[in-house]
PAFITOR-185999 format. One record per residue: x, y, z of N, C-alpha, C, CB in turn. Coordinates in steps of 0.02 Angstrom, whole numbers, plus 50000, padded with zeros to 5 digits. Each point is the difference from the previous one (the first is absolute). Glycine has a CB too. Layout:
REM PAFITOR-185999
XYZXYZXYZXYZ...
//
This chain:
REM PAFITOR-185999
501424527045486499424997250037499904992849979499445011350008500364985250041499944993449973499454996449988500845000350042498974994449904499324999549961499734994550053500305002749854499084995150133499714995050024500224991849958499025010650037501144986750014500324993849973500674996349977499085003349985501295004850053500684998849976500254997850078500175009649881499644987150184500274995350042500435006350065500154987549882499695017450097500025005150065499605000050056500315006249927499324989550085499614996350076500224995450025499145001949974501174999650081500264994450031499834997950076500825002949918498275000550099500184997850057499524993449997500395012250064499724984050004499664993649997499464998949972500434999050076499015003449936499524995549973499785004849916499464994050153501275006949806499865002949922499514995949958501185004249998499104987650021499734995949937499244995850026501444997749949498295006450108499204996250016499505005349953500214995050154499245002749856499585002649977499324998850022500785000449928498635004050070499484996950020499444995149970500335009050049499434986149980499484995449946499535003049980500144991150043499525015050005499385001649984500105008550007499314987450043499895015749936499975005749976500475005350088498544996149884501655009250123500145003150045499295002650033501205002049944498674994750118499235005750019500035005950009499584993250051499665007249931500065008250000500065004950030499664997449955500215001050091500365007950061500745000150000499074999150103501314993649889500655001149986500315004949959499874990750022499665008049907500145002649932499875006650023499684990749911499765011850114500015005850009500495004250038499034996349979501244999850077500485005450041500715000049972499374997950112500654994449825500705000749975500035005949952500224987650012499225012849947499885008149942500175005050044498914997549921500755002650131500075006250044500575002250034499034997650011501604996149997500605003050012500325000549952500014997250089499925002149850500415000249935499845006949976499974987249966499185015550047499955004949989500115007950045499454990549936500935006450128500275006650038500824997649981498935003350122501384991149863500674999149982500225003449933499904989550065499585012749886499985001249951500185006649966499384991750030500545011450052500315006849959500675002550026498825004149981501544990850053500575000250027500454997249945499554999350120500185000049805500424995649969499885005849920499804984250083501055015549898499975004349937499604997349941501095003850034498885001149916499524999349938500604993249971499295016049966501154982650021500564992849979499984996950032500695002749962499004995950105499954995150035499464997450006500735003550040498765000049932499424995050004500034995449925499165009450085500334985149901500024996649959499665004049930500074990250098500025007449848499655006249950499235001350019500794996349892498984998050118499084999749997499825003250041499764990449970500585013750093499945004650047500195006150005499984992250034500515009349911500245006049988499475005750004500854994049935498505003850049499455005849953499635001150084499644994249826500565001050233499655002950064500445003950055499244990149982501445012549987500525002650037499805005550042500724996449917498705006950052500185008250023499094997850037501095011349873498694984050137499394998750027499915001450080499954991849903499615009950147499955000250060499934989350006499345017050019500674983950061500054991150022499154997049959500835001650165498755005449879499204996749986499794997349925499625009050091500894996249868499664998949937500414993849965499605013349989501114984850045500324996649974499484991350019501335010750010498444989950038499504995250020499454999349959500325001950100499575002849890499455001049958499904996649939500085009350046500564994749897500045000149931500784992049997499465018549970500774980850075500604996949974500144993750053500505012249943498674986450090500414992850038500024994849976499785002750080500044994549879499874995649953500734999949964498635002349991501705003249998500415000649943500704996150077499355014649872500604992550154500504998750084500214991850000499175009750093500204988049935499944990150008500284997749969499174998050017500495002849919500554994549944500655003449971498904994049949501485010650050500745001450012500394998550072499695008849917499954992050136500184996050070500164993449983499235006250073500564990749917499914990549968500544998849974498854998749961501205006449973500104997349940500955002250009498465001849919501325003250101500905004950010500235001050075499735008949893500844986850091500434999150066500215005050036500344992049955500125010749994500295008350009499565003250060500305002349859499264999250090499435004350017500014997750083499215000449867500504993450130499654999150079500454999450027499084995149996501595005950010500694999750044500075008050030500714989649914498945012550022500305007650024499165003150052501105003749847498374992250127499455001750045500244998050075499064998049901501384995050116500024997550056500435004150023499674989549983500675014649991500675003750040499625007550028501204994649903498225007350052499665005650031499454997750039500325007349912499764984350103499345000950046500634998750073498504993649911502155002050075500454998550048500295008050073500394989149868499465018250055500205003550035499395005050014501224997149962498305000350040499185003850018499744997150057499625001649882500504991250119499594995750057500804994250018498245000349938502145003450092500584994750026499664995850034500945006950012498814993150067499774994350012499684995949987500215003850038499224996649921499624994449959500654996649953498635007249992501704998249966500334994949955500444994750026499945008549929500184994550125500674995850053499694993850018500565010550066498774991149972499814993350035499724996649936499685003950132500204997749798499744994749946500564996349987499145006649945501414997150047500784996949962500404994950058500255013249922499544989450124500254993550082499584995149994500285007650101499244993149891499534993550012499625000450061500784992849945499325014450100499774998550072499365005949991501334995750082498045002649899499415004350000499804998950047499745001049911500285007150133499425001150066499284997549980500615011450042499124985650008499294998749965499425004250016500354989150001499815017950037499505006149987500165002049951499795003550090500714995549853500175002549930499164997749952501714997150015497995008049959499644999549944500124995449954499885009650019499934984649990500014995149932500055000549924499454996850075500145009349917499965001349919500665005749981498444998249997501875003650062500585006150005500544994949975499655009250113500444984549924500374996350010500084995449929499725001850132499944996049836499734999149943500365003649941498994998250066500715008749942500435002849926500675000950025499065007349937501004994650104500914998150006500374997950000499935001850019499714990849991500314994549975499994998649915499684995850123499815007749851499844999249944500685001449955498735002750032501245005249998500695004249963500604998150015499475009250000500704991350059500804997950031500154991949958499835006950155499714988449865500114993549972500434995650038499845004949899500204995150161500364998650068499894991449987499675012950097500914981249942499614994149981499534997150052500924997749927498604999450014499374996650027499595003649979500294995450091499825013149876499425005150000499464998649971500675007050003499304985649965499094999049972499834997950060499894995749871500274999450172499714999150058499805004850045500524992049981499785014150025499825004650041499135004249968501615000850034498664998249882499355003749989499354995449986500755009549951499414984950023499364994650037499634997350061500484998349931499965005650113499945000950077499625006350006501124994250034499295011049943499615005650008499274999749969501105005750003499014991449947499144998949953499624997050034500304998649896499944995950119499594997150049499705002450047500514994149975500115009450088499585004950060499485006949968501224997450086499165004049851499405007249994499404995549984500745011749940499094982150011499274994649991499714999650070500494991349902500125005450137499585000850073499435004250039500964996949996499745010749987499745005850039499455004449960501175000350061498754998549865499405000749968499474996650029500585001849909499554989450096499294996550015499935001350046499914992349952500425009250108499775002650067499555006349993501084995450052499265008949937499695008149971499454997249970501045008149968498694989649974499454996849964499634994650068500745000549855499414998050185499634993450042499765006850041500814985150008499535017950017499765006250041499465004449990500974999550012499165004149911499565002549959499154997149982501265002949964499064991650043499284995349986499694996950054500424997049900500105002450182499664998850052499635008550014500904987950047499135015749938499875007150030499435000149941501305006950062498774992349874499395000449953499334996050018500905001449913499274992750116499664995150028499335002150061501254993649969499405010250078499665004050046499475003549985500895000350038499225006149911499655003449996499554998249943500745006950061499014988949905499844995249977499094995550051501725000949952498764999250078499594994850070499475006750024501264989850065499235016449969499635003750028499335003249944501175001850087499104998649851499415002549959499464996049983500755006249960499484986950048499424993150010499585002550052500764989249978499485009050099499455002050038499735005749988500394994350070499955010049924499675007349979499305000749963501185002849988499184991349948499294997949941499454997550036500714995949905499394999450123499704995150047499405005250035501244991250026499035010750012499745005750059499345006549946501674999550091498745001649840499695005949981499284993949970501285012349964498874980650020499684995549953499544999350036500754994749939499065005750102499384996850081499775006750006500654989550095499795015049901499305006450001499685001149905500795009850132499714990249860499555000049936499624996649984500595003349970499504987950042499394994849985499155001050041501194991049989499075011850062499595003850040499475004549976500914999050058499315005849911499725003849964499805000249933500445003150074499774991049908499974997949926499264994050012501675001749955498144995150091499584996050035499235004850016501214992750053498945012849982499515005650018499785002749936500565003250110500114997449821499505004549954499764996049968500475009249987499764981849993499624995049982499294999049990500844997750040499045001450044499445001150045499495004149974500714998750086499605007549915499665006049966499774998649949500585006750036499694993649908500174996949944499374993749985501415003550027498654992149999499374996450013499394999549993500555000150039499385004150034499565003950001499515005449958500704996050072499955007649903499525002749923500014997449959500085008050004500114986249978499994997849951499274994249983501415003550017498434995350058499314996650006499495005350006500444989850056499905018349935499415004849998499915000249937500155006850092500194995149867500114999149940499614995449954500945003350046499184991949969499524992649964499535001749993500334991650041499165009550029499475001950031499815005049965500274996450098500055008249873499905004449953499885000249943500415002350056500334992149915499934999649926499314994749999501485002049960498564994350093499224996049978499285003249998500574991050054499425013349965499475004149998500025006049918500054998150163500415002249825500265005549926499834994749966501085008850016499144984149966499924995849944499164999150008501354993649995498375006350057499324998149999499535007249976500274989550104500005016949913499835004449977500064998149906500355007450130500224993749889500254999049907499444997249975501284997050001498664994750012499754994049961499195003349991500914988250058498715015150000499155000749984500245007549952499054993950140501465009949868500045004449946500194999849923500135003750098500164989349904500054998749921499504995049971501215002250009498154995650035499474997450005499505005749960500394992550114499515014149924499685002050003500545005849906499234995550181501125003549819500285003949942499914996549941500805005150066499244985849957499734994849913499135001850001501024985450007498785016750036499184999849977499785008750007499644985250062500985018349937499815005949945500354998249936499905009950087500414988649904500334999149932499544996449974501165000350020498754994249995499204995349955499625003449983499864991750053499795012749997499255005049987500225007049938499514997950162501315003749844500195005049946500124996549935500515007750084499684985349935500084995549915499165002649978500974985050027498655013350033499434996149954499665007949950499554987150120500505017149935499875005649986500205004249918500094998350138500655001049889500384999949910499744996449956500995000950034498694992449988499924997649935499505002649965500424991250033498985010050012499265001649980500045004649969499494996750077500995010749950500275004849960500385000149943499885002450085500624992649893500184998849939499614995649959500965002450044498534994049973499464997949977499605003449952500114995650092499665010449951499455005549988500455005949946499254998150142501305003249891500415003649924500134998149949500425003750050499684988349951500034994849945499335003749961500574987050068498975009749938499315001149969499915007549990499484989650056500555013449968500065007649986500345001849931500105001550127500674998849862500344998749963499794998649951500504998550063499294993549938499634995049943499445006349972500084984950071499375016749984499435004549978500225006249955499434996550109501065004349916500555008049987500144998449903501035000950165499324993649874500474996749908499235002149946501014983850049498715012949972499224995249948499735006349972499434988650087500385017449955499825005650000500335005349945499744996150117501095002649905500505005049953500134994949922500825006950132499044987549872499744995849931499445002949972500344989650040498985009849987499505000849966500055009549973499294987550078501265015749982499965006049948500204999949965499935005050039500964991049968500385001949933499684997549939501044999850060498494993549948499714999749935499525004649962500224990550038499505014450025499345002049987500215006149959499314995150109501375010749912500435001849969500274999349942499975000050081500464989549913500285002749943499264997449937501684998550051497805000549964499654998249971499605009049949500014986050107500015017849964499785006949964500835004049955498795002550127501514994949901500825003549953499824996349932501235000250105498614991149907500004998349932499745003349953500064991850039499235009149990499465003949969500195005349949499444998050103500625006149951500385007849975500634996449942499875009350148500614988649862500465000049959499604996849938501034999850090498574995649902499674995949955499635004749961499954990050071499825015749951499425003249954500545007349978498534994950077502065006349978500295003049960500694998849932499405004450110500674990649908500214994449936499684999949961500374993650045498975002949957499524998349944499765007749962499524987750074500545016449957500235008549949500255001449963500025003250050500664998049999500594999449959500484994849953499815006850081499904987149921500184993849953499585003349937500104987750094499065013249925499715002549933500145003849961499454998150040500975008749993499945006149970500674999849959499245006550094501054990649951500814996449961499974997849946500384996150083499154996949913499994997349944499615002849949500254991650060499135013049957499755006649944500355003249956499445002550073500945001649987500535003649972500484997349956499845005150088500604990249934500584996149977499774996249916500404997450153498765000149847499794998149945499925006349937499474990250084500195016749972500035006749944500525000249981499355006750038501354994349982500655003349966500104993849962500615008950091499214982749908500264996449954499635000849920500344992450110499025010549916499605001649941500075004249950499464997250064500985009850004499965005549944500554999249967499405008050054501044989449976500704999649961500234994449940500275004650115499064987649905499934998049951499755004949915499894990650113499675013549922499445004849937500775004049951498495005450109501904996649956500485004149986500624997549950499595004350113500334988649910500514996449927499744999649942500464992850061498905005049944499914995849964499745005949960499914987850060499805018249963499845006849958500955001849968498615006150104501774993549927500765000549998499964996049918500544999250160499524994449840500074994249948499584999649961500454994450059498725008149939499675000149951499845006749990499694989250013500765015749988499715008149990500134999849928500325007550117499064995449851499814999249916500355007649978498594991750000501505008049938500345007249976499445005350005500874994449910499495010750102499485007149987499534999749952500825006650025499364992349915499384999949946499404994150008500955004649914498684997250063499354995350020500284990849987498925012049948500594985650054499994992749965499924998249960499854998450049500694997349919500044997349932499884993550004500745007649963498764990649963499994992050023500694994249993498725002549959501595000150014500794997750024500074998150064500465007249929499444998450109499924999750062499744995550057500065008249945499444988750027499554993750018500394994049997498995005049956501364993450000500474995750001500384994850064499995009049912499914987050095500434997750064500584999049965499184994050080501425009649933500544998549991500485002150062499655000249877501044997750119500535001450027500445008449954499974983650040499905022249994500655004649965500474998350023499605008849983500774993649969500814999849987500365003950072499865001149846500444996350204500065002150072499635001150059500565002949941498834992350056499554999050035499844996650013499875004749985499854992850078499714990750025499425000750057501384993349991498275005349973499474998150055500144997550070499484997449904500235001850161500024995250053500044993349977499415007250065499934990549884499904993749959500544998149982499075002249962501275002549993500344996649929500794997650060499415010649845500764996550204500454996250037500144992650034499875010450002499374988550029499684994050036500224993949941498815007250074501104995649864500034991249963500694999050000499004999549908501335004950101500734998149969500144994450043500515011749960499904982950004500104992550034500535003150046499774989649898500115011050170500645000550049499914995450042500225011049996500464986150019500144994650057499605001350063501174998549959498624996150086500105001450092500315004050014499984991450030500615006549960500675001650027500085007849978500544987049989499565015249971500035007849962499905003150035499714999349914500615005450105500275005850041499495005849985501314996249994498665002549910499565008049977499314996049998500945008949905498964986050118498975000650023500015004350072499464985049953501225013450071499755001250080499985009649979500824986750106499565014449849500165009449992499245001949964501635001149963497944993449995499235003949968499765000150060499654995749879500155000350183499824996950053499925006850031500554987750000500035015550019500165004550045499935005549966500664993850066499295007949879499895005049949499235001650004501004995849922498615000750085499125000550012499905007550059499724982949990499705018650001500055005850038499774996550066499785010049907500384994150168499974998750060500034990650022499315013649997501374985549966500144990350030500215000750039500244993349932499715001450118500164997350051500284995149984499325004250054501394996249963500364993150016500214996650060500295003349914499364990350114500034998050058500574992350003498635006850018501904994850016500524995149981499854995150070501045008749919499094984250073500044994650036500774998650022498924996149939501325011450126500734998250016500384993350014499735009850036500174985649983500454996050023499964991849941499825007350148499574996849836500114995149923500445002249951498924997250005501005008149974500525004649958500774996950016499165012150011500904991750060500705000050010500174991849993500055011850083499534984249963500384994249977499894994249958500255003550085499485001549871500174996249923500705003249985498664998849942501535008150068500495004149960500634999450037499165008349953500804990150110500555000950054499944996750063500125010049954499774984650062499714993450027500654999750062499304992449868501305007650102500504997950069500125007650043500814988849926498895017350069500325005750022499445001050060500655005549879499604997250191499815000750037499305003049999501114998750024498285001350011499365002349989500055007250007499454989850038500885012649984500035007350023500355004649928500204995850153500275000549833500335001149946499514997649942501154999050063498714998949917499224997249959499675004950011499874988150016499755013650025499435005050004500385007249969499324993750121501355007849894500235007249998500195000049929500455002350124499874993549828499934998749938499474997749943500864999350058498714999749979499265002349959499705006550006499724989250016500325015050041499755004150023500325005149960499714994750104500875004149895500375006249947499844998649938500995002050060498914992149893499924999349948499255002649987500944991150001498645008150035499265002049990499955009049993499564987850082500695014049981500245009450002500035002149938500775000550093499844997349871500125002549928499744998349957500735001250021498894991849996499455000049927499225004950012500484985149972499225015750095499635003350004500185008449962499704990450105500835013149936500155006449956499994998649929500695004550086499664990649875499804997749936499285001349969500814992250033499105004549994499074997849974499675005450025499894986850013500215015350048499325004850029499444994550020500185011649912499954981950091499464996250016500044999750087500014992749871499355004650153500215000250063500094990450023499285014850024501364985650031500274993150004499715000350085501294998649894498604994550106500124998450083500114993850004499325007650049501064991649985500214992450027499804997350057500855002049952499094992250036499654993950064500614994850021498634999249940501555000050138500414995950011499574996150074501205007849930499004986750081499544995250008500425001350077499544990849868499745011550193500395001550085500234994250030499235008950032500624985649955500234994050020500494998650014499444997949960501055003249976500745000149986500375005250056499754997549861499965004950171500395005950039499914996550096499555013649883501114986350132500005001050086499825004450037500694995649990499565012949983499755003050051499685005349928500934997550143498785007449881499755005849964500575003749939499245001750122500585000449821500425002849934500215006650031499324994549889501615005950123499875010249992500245001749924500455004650144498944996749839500345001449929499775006349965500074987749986500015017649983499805004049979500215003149910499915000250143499274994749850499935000249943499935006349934499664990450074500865004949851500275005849967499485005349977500904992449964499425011749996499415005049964499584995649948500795011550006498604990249986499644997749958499634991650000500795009949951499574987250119499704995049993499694999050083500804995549884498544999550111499635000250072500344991050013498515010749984501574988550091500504994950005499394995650059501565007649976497974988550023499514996750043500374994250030498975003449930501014993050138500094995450011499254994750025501275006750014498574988649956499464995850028500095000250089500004991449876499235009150133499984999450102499984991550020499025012950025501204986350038500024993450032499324995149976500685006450108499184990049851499664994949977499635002949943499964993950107500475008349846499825004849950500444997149937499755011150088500404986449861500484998349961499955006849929499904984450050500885013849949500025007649933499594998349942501285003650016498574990849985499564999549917499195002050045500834986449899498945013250138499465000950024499875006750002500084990450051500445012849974500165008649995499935002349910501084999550125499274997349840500115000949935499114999549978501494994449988498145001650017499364999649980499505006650037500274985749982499935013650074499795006950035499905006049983500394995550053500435007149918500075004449960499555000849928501064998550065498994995849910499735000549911499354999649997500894994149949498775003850119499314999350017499745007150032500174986650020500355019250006499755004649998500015004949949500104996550092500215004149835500075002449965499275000849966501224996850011498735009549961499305000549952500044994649942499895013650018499794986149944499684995149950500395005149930498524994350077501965003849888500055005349945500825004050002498505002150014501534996750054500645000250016500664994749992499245006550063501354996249866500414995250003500264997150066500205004749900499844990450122500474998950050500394993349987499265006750080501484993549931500594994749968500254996950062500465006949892499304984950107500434995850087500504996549949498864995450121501785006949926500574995749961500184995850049500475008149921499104984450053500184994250051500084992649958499245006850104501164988449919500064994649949499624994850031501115003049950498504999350110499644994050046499324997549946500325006450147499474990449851499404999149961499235001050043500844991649926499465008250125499235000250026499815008550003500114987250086500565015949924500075007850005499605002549922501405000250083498924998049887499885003549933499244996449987501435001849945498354991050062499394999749989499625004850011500184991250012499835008450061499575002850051499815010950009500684985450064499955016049888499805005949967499965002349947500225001050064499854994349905499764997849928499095001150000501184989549985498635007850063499304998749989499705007550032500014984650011500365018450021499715006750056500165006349935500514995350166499815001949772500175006849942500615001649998499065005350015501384993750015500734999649996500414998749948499774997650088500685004049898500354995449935500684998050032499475006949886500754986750134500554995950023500694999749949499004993050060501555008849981500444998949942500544997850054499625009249889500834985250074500594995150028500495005550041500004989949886500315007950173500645003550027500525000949956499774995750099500094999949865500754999649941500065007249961499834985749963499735013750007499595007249963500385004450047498614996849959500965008150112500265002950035500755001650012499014996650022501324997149983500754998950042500535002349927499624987050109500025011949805500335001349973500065006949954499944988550030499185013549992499955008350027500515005250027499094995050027501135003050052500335001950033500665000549984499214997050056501024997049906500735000149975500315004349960499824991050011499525011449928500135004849968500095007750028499494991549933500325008350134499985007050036500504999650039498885002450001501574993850015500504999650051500755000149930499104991050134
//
């Protein structure tokens, strides 16, 4: 078989070619005889790139392979020698009159065209630039036709418009009209609604005025009411807490008395009870020996204790102190602590005195209470104070030394009672009420010995 380009074409017009693209109805009827020539030709005779459309029907070969068809037509000589020999013996007379040169001119132009395309007869670009040309023609004609006939009917749907446009303006004029017409009923209307409106929101600001004024007189009169109401539930609550005072005042002033009766009897009897304890004389009568003021041999008076030279500071004045029958020791908390413990949190301060006092009270059997000054506090103490000791906080414009005098000022007359404070005005000031004052130091070095 012989390849493309090896000079096996020899008829006249082999070495022309065309300048421009092939038109397209050409192109199309040349695919379309390549693709009924196509199956007249063995699986080795077609070119490889066509092999894979051998066993294809024509339609599909159009379909899937004209593109491919075209450019092996072009490109491969062979090929289109052997297309022209199956179109030579399919359509003899066309091929005859392309290869003579003598085209009937009822011959189809675009027929004439690919046959010339394939065969390659000489002059055959001229024939198919001819043919291109007449099918451009017989398109623009077909297209001039198409568009004189579009034109037509075109025109007729104008007047048509025309015709339907005059009845419709017609009627579009009448409902105008109409239209108009209610619409000057309308006005006529809404002008009469706004004038309604306007004496009705006339007549709605001068109820609203007459209900202001009304409200006011009424919140006026509840005002004063109220006021009368308030003044009234004052003069009871005073009148009230004036009879509560009462009552609580005379039942206080009872029980403060009977308290301090009492509280003075047990200091008496139990004074009788020592001091009968410390001066109980022997069974046998009295000897004038006996008369004697002296000191025995394991024995000490209250006196003879009292002279012994002991420091402020001394721990064992504060232990005769608390040794007395029914003492009271009243400590000045936040003086204490911060003499003894000054950088430690207040809370922590209070809870480390509080324990130190606990265990000296069980000690002693004396009774302790402590004073801490309410000032110092943001919100209310939860604290729940140890055994043996009573834990007071001063009230809002109340100071703990004021409380502290309070206390020693309610005590009976005769009754030890011990303020351990280093303030001076503290210790004056119950100094003079019968108290006996002794330094925090004292206290704090009390405590040390118990911890």
């Amino acid at each position: 078989m012989e390849q493309p380009g090896d000079g096996a074409e020899v008829a006249g017009g082999a070495g022309e070619a065309l300048d421009r693209p092939l038109p397209e109805a050409v192109r199309r009827r040349v695919v379309a005889l390549v693709a009924e020539a196509f199956g007249g030709l063995t699986v080795a005779e077609l070119p490889a790139q066509l092999r894979q459309y051998a066993r294809f029907t024509p339609s599909r070969r159009l379909r899937f392979a004209g593109n491919a068809m075209a450019a092996a037509l072009e490109s491969d000589t062979v090929f289109r020698q052997r297309i022209g020999e199956k179109l030579r013996s399919g359509q003899p007379e066309l091929a005859g009159a392309v290869e003579s040169g003598a085209v009937p001119a009822a011959a189809d132009p675009v027929d004439v065209a690919a046959a010339a395309y394939v065969l390659r007869p000489a002059d055959w670009v001229k024939l198919v630039a001819a043919a291109g040309e007449e099918a451009q023609r017989a398109d623009a004609e077909r297209a001039d036709e198409a568009g004189r006939r579009e034109l037509e009917r075109l025109r007729a749907e104008l007047a048509e418009a025309r015709e339907r446009g005059k009845g419709e303006n017609e009627r579009l004029r009448g409902e105008l009209e109409t239209a108009r017409r209610d619409a000057e009923s309308l006005q006529r209307k809404l002008r009469s609604a706004l004038s309604d409106v306007k004496r009705g929101e006339a007549a709605l600001r001068r109820a609203q005025a007459e209900w202001e004024a009304a409200r006011g007189e009424a919140a006026a009169q509840l005002s004063a009411a109220e006021s009368e109401n308030r003044r009234l539930k004052a003069r009871l609550g005073e009148a009230e807490s004036a009879v509560e005072a009462g009552r609580k005042a005379a039942r206080e002033g009872r029980s403060v008395e009977d308290m301090r009766l009492r509280l003075l009897l047990d200091t008496v009897l139990e004074s009788a009870q020592g001091l009968r304890r410390e001066l109980a004389l022997p069974p046998a009568g009295t000897h004038p020996a006996d008369t004697v003021d002296a000191v025995r041999p394991g024995r000490m008076s209250p006196k003879d204790v009292a002279a012994r030279a002991l420091s402020e500071t001394d721990p064992a004045l504060l232990d005769q102190l608390l040794a007395l029958p029914q003492a009271h020791l009243v400590v000045d908390g936040y003086n204490v602590t911060k003499t003894g413990y000054p950088t430690m949190p207040l809370e922590k301060q209070r809870l480390r005195l509080l324990g130190g006092l606990s265990a000296l009270a069980a000690r002693t059997g004396a009774e302790v209470t402590c004073v801490f000054d309410g000032a110092e506090l943001a919100a209310p103490v939860l604290l729940a104070p140890p055994r043996g000791v009573r834990v007071l906080f001063s009230k809002p414009g109340v100071t703990a030394d004021e409380l502290i005098r309070q206390l020693v000022r309610a005590e009976p007359p005769g009754r030890p009672v011990v303020v351990a404070s280093t303030d001076r005005e503290v210790a004056d000031g119950v100094a003079r009420s019968g108290a006996r004052p002794v330094a925090s130091a004292m206290l704090l070095k009390r405590l040390s010995r118990l911890a």
